[in-house]
ROSEMI-403713 format. One line per 5 residues: number of its first residue (from 1); their letters; for each residue x negated, y negated, z of C-alpha. Coordinates in steps of 0.2 Angstrom, whole numbers. Layout:
% residues N
NUM> A> X,Y,Z; ...
END
This chain:
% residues 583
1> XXXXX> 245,292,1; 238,289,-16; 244,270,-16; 235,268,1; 219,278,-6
6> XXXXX> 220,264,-21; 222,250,-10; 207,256,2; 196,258,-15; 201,241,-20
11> XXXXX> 198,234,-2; 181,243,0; 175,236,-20; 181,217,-14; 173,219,0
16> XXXXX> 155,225,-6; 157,211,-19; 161,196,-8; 147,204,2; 135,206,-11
21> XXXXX> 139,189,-18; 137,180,-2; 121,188,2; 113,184,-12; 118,165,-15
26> XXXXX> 112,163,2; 97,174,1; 90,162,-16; 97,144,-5; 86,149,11
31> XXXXX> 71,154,-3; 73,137,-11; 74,127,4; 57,136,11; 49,134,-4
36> XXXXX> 54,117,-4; 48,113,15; 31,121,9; 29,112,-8; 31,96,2
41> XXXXX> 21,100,15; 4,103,0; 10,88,-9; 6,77,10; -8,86,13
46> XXXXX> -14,82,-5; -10,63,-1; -20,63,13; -37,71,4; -32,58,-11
51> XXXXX> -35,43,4; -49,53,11; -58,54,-3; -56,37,-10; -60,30,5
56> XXXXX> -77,41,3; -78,36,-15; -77,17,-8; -94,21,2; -105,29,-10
61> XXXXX> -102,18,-24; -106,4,-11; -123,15,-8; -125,13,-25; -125,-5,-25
66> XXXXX> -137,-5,-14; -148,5,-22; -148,-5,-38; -150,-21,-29; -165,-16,-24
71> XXXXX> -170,-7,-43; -169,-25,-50; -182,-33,-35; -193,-19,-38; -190,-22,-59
76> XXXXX> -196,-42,-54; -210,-33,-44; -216,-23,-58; -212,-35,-74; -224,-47,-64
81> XXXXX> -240,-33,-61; -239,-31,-82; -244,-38,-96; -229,-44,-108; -236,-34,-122
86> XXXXX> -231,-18,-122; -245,-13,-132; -256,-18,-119; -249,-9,-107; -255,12,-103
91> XXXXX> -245,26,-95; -258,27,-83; -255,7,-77; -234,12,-76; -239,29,-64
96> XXXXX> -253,19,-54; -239,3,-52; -224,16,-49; -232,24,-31; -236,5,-28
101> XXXXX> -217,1,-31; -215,17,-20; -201,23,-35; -199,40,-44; -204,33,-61
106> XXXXX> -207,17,-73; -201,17,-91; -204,3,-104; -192,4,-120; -192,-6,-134
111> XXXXX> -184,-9,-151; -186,3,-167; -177,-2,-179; -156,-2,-175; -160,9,-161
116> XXXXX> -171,9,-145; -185,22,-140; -196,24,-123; -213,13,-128; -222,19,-111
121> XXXXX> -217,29,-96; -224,37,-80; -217,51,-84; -220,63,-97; -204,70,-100
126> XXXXX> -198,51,-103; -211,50,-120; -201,61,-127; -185,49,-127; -186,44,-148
131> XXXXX> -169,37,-148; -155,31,-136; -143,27,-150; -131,42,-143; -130,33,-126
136> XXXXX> -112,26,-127; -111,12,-117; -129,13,-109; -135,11,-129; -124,-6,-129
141> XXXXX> -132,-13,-111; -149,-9,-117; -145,-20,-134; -136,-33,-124; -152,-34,-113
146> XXXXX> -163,-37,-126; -152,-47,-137; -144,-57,-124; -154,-54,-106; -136,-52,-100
151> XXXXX> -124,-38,-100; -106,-39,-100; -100,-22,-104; -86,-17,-90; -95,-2,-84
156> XXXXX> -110,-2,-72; -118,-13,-60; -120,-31,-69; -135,-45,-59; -145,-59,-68
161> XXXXX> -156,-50,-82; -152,-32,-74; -138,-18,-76; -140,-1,-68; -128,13,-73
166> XXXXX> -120,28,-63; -130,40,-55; -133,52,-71; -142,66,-74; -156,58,-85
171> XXXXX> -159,65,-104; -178,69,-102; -170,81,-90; -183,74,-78; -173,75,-62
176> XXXXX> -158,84,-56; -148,67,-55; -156,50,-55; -153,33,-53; -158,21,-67
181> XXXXX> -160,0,-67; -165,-9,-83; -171,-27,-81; -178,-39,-95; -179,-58,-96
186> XXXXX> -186,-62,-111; -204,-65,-107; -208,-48,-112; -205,-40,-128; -199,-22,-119
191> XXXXX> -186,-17,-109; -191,-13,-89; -183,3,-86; -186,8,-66; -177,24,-58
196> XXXXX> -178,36,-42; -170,51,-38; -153,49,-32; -155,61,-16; -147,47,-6
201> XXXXX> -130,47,-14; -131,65,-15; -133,66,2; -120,55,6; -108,63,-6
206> XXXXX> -111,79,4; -109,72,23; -95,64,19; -88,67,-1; -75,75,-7
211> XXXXX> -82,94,-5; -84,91,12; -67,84,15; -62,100,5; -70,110,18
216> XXXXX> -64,103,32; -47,104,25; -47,121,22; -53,126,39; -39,117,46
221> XXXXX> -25,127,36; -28,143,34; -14,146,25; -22,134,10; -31,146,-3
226> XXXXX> -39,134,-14; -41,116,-16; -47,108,-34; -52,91,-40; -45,95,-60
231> XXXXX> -54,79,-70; -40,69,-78; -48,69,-94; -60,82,-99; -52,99,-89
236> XXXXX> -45,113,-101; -56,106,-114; -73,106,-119; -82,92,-114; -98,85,-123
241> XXXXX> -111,91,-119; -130,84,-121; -147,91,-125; -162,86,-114; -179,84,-123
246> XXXXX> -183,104,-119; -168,108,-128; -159,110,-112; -138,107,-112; -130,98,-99
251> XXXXX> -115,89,-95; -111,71,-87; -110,72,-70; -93,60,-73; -88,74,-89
256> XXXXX> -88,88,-76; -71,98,-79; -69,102,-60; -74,87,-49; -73,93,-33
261> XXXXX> -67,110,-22; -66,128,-33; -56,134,-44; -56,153,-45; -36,157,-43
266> XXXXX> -33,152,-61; -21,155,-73; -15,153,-91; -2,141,-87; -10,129,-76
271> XXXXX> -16,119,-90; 1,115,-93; 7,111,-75; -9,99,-75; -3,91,-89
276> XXXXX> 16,88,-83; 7,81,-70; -1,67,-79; 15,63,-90; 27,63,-77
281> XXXXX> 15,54,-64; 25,68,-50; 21,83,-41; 21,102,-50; 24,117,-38
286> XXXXX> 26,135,-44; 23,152,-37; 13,162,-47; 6,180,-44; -13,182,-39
291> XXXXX> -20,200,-36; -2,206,-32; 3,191,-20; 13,178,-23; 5,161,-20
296> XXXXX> 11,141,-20; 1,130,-33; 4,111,-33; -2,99,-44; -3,80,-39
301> XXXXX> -10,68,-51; -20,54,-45; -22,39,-57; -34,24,-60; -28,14,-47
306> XXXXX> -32,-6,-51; -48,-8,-40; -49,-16,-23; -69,-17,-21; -81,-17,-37
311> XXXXX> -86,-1,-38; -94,7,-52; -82,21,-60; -67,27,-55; -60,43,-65
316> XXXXX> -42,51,-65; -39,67,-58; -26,81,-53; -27,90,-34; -22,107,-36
321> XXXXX> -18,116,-19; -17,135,-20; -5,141,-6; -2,158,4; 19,162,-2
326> XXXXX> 16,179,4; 23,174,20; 38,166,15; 42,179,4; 41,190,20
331> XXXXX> 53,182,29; 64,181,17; 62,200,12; 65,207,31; 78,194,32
336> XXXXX> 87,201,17; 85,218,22; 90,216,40; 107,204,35; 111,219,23
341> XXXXX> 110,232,38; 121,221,49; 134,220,33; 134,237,29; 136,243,45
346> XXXXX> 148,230,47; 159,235,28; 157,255,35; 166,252,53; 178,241,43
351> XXXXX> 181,254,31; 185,267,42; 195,258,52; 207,253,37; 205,271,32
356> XXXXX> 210,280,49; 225,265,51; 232,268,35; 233,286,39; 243,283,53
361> XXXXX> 254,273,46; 258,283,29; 264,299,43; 278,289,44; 287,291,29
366> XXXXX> 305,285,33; 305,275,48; 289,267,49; 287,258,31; 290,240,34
371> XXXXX> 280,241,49; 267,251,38; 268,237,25; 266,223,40; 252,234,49
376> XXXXX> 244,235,32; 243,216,28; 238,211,47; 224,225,47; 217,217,29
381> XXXXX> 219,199,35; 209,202,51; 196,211,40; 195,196,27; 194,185,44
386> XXXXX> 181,195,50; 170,191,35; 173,173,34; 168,172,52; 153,184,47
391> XXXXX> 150,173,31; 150,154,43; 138,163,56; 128,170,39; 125,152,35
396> XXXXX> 125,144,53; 110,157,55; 101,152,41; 103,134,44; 97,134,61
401> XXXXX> 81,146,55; 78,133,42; 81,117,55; 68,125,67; 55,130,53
406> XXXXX> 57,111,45; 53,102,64; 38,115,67; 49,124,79; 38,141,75
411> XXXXX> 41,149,93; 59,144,92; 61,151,78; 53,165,79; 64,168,97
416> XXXXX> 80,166,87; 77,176,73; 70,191,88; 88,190,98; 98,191,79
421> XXXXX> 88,203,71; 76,211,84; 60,210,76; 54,198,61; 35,192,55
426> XXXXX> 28,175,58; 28,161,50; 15,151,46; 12,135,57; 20,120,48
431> XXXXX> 4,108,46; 1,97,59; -4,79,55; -20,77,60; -34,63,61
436> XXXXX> -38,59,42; -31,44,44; -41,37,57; -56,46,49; -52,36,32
441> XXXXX> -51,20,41; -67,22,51; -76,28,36; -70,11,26; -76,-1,42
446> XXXXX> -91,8,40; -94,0,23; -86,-15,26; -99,-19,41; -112,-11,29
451> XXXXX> -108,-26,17; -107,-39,30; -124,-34,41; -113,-29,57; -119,-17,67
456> XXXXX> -104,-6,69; -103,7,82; -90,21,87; -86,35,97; -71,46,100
461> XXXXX> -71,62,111; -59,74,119; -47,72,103; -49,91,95; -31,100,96
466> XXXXX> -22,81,100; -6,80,91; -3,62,89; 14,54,95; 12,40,82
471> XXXXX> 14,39,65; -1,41,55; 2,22,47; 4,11,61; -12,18,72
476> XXXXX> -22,11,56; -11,-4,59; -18,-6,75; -33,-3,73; -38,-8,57
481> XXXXX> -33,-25,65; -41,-25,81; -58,-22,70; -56,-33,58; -55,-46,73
486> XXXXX> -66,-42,81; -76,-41,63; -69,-61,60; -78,-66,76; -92,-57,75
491> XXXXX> -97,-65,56; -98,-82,65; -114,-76,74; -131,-75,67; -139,-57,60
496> XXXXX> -146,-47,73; -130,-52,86; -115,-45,77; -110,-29,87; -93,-21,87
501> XXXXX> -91,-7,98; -75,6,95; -72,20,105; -57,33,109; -53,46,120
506> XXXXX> -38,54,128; -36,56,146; -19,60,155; -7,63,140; -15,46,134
511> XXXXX> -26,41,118; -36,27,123; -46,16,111; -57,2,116; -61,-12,103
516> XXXXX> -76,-25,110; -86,-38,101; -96,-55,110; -87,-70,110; -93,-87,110
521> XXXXX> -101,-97,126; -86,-108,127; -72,-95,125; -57,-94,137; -46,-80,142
526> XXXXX> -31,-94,145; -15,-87,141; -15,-68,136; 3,-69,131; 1,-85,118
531> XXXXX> -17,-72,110; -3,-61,104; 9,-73,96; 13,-75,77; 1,-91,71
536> XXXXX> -13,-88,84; -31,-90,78; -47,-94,82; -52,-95,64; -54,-108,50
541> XXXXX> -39,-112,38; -38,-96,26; -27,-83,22; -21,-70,33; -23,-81,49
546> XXXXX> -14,-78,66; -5,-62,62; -17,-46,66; -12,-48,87; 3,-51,85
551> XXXXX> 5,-34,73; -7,-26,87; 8,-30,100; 25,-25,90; 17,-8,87
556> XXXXX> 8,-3,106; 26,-11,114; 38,-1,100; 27,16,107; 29,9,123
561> XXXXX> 11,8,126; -3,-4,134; -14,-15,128; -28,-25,140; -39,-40,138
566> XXXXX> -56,-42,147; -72,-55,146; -87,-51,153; -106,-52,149; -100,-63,133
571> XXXXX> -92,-51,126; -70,-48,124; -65,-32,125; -45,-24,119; -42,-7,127
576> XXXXX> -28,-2,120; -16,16,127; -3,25,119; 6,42,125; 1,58,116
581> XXX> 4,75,115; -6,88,114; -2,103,101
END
């Protein structure tokens, strides 16, 4: 009976190990390849804030242009109403001339000896301005003005005798934010400074900037904490700060540590994630602890990318995306504690049974001890069988769990997991994805048509809950290329007549989007067929020509879509249908 006892022991302690062993090697795969899933599914979301946002950035520098475009006619307005001496020129002419110019302000600077100082201003605060020297690059446009009439300094906006800078919080602290043009010719021995408040780029930052694209992005995934805009070169240090002529510090509105979103979930380490960010140009992910709960932080660094469109400044920064782990640690916990109440009760009814069988077999102590032996070794192999078998469903389970939670099977899931281990929590909804894309690409029409006088209309209804059946890229193929057609055509028409129209809507498990524009007089609908074909083009010899239809076609036919063309009242319209589904 001892030997038997010993060989029990023996068999229970390989047993508890195997079991212990396996548990846990699968316990910390299924951890890894959750985490995994999650991380990847911050850093897409990440990459579709980082196109949101430069598509916004796009716009408002574009607003800015605009702005300082028309600075420089009102600088040519007010450089004409004075005299060219600046001594012979008062305060009270700039403050009469500036709500004639219908601007926020007039300031007239001049040389003092290797440094430049406000001469006359409109406004007060602006007197006080004694030296610019500590500008930067705004102290070396000034000079270059003066010196040259021209600037040629990279940054800023650069027109004949005129440069105009970023929107900036000015250093008489006479505004919030304003926007500043600087205009000199030569025929006066000053330097025309004119400037308003920027509420307009303000404004438009806030409709549809980064915060706001932020917002939305958070009400969208509930499971997303935080999102932070990290600048790429002044966060975890001190950036310089400047002194108004009240005394008053501020910092650069470009300077600004955080750039966009919060950042209240903070810890010591994240300066170094941010910074492995930036060296290694690739995604960070950690789980951290924040007020007890484990949470997902991912750091994606966005670089200077080499610029498409002049726009005015472009900064480096990092997204940093605090997620909710606590759900995924959860899972994994019941999971855990449920598999060990399976195993135990599992290594107990096997115990027993080895226990009770050997008892049996040892009351045979003459006759029965070869078929003791033989018993002993069958019972033990169908036990060590048993496991294996337990061990392969172990991992059969957790790959199936993991399959379902990787496609968005939720319900699935959470079905499978019931019937194994009767009760387990949710998990969170894998994100779905969404309509940033077509929100971008609207949002970069907008300032193209802004840019080329087109009247640019759209509307989409009926598309809130719509989960798209197509990828995210080829609906901007399609259409990004109908409007830029319809864009081509309508440019050879005169101001006032170029109208493109873009609606969508879904209807019957379809998305529908219409894209119309007028035509010519003497346009014909001929051949529908030979519209759509590689080379096809009613344009001049250029680049690009005779390939946005027929890149139209291969995408709505590989969807297995439909696309119709119609003329009537002078005007060409592509309605175009794809089959959806809704989420």
């Amino acid at each position: 009976m001892r030997i038997n006892a010993k060989v029990l022991f023996i068999t229970f302690i390989i047993v508890i190990l195997l079991l212990v062993t396996n548990n846990t090697s699968y316990y910390w795969f299924t951890k890894s390849l959750l985490t995994q899933a999650l991380s990847e599914r911050m850093e897409s979301t990440a990459v579709q804030i980082r196109t949101s946002i430069e598509q916004s950035e796009v716009g408002s520098f574009f607003v800015e242009d605009l702005i300082g475009e028309n600075l420089r006619s009102v600088a040519l307005y007010v450089n004409d109403q004075l005299d060219p001496d600046i001594a012979k020129v008062t305060n009270e002419q700039l403050v009469e001339l500036a709500k004639r110019a219908g601007i926020d302000g007039i300031t007239l600077m001049m040389r003092s000896g290797d440094d430049i100082m406000v001469g006359k201003s409109s406004e007060p605060k602006e007197l006080k301005l004694m030296s610019t020297k500590s500008f930067g690059y705004w102290f070396t446009a000034f000079s270059q003005l003066l010196d040259n009439k021209q600037v040629t300094i990279q940054e800023g906006q650069k027109l004949p005798n005129f440069w105009s800078g970023i929107y900036e919080v000015p250093a008489s602290g006479s505004s919030d934010v304003s926007k500043f043009g600087y205009f000199h010719d030569g025929t006066t021995n000053y330097l025309t400074c004119v400037f308003v408040n920027a509420d307009k780029i303000k404004r438009f930052k806030e409709n549809v900037g980064a915060d706001t694209i932020v917002r939305k992005t958070l009400s969208s995934n509930p499971d997303i904490l935080e999102i932070a805009g990290l600048n790429g070169v002044t966060f975890g240090t001190q950036p310089i700060e400047y002194k108004d002529n009240n005394g008053i510090p501020f910092i650069s509105v470009y300077d600004r540590p955080l750039l966009f979103g919060t950042y209240e979930i903070m810890n010591e380490q994240d300066a170094t994630y941010y910074r492995k960010a930036i060296e290694t140009n690739k995604p960070i992910s950690v789980v951290e602890k924040w007020q007890g709960k484990p949470v997902l932080k991912t750091f994606v660094f966005v670089p200077v990318k080499k610029k498409m469109t002049e726009v005015q400044s472009e900064i480096p920064y990092v997204i940093a995306i605090v997620s909710d782990y606590q759900s995924i640690q959860d899972t994994l916990n019941n999971q855990l504690v449920r598999l060990l109440l399976v195993i135990v009760l599992f290594t107990v009814f096997s115990c027993v049974f080895l226990y009770v069988v050997f008892r049996i077999i040892t009351k045979s102590r003459e006759t029965a001890v070869k078929s003791t032996q033989e018993l002993y070794i069958q019972n033990v192999d169908l036990m060590f069988a048993t496991i294996r078998s337990q061990r392969h469903d172990f991992l059969n389970h957790v790959q199936t769990m993991y399959a379902l939670l990787a496609n968005g099977k939720k319900e699935d899931q959470m079905k499978y997991m019931k019937e194994l281990i009767e009760e387990i929590n949710d998990v969170n909804d894998i994100i779905r994805i969404g309509h940033p894309a077509i929100a971008a690409l609207i949002q970069a029409k907008i300032a193209l048509a802004m840019r080329t006088k087109i009247n640019f209309s759209y509307e989409f209804t009926g598309l809130e809950g719509l989960a798209l059946g197509v990828k995210s890229v080829d609906i901007v193929k399609i259409m990004g290329n109908l409007i830029d057609n319809a864009f081509d055509e309508v440019n050879k028409f005169p101001l006032g007549e170029r109208d493109v129209m873009v609606s969508g809507w879904s209807e019957s498990g379809q998305l529908t989007i219409s894209v119309s524009n007028p035509v010519q007089p003497d346009f014909q609908l001929d051949d529908f067929n030979q519209m759509f074909s590689i080379g096809y083009s009613t344009k001049g010899q250029g680049e690009h020509q005779g390939l946005g239809l027929s890149v139209v076609k291969e995408r709505i036919e590989y969807y297995k879509g439909t696309i119709e063309v119609s003329v009537a009242d002078g005007c060409i319209c592509f309605q175009i249908s794809i089959p959806m589904q809704r989420s």
